[in-house]
VOKEGU-904453 format. One record per residue: residue in three letters; x, y, z of N, C-alpha, C in turn. Coordinates in steps of 0.02 Angstrom, whole numbers. Atoms other than C-alpha are relative to their C-alpha. Layout:
// VOKEGU-904453
> Ala, X, Y, Z, X, Y, Z, X, Y, Z
...
***
This chain:
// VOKEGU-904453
> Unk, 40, -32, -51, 5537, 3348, 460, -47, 49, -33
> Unk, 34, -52, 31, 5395, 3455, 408, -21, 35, 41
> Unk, 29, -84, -52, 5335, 3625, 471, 38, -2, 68
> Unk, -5, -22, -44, 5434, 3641, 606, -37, 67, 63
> Unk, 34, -70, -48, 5326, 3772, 746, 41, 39, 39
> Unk, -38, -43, -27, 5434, 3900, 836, -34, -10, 44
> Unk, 27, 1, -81, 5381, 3924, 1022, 35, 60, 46
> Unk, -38, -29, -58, 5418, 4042, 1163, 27, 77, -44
> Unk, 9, -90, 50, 5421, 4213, 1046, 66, -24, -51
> Unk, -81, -10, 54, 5546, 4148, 922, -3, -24, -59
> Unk, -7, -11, 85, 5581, 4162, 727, 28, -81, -6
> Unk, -44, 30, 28, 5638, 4023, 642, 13, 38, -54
> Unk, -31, -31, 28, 5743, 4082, 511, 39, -15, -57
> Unk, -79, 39, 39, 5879, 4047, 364, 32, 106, -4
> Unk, -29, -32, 12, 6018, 4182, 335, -32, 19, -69
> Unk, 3, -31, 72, 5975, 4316, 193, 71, 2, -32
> Unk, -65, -5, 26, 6093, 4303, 52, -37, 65, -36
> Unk, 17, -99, 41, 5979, 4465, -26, 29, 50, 32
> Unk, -10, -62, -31, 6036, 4624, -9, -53, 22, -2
> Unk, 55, -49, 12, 5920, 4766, 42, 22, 59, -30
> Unk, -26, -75, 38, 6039, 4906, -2, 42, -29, -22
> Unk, -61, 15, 40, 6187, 4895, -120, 59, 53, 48
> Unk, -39, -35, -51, 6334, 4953, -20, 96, -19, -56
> Unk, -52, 0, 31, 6513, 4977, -94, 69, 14, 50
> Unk, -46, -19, -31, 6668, 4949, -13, 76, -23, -44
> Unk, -59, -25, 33, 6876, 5004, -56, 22, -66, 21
> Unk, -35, 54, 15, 6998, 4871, -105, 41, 5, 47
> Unk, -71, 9, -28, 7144, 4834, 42, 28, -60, 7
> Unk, -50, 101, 0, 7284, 4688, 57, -1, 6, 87
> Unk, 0, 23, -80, 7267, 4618, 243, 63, -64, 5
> Unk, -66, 46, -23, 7410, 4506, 305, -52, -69, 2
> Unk, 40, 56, 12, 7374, 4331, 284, -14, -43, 70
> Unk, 24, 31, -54, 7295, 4240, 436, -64, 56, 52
> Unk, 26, -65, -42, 7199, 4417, 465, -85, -30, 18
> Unk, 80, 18, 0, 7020, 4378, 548, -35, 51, 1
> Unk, 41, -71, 2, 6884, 4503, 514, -58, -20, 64
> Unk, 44, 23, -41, 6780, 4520, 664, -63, 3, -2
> Unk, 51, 51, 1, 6631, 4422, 681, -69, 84, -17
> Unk, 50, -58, 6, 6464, 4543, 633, -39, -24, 40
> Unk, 39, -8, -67, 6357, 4614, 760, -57, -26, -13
> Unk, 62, 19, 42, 6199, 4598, 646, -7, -48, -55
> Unk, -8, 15, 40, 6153, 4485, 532, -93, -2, -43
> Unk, 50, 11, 28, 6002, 4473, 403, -35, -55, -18
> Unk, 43, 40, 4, 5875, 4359, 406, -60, -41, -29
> Unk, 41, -6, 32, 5740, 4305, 305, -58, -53, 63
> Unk, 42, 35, -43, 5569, 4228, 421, -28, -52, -38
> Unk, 27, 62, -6, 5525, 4062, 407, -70, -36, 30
> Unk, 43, 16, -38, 5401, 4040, 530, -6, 53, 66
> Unk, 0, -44, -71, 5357, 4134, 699, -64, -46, 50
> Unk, 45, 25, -49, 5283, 4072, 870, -56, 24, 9
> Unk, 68, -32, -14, 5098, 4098, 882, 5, 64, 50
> Unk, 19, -50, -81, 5150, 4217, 1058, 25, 51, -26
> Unk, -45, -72, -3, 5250, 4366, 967, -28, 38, 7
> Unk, 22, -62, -8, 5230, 4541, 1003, -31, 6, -62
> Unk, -4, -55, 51, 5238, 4587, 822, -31, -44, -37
> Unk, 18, 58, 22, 5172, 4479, 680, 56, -3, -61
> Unk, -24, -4, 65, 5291, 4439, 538, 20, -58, -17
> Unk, 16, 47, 73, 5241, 4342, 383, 67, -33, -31
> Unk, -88, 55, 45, 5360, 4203, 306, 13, 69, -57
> Unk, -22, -40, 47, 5447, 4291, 188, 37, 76, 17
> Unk, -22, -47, 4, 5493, 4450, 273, 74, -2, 45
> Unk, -60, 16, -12, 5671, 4510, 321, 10, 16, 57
> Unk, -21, -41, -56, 5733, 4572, 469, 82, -19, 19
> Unk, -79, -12, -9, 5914, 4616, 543, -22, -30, 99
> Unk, 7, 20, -53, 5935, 4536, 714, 66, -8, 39
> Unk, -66, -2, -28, 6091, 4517, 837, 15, -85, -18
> Unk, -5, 54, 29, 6192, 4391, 769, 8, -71, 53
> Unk, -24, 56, -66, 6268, 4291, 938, -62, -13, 34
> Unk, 74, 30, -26, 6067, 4261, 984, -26, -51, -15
> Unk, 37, 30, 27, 6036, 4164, 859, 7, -92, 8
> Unk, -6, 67, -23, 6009, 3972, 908, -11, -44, -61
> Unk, 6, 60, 49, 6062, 3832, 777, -15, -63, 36
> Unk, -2, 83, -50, 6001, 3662, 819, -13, -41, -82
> Unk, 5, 56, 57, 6000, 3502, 708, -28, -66, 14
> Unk, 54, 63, -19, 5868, 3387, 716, -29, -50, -73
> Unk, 13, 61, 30, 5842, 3222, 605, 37, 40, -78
> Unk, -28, 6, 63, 5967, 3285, 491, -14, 69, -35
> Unk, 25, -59, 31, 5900, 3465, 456, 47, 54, 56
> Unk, -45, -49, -21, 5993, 3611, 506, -42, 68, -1
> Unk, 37, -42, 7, 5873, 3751, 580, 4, 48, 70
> Unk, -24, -70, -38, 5911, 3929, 644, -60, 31, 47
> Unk, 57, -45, -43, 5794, 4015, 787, 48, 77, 27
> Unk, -12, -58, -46, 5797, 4201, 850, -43, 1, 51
> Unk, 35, -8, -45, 5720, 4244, 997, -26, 83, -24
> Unk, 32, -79, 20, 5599, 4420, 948, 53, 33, 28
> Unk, -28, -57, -23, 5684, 4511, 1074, 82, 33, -40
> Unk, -83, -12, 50, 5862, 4494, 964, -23, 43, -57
> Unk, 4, -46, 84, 5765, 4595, 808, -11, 69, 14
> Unk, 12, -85, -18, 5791, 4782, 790, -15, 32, -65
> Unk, 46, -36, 58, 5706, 4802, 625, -22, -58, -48
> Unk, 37, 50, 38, 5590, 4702, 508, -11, 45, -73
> Unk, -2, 7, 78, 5571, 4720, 309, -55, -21, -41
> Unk, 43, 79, 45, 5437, 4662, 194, 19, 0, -72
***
């Protein structure tokens, strides 16, 4: 599939594996079957954006967005993430 277009104010997207800050956290033993719950936010890197957004942001930049917004769909074999703008509460370049 090539270029996919976003539509209707929304990001396409892939998950950032960059960090923006370095963050350090303490060693504990958790019981085994323990689930850590699901994160609120997750980081993003932009892919594309629908010609209609409020805001404008350029492939390449990051943004943090609510994570349960974000719409996976899978079409001809490709596996591709959308936000809807209104899910982002900060952008990155």
């Amino acid at each position: 599939m090539k270029n996919p277009q976003p539509v209707n104010r929304r990001l396409l997207v892939e998950v950032s594996n960059d960090v923006l800050e370095e963050t350090t956290e303490g060693a504990f033993l958790v019981p085994d079957g323990f689930n850590k719950e699901p994160k609120v936010y997750t980081q993003y890197v932009v892919l594309g954006s629908s010609t209609d957004t409020q805001h404008d942001y350029p492939n390449g930049t990051f943004v943090v967005a609510m994570t349960h917004l974000a719409e996976v769909v899978e079409v001809a074999g490709e596996t591709l993430t959308f936000i809807p703008e209104s899910s982002v509460v900060c952008a990155f370049e």
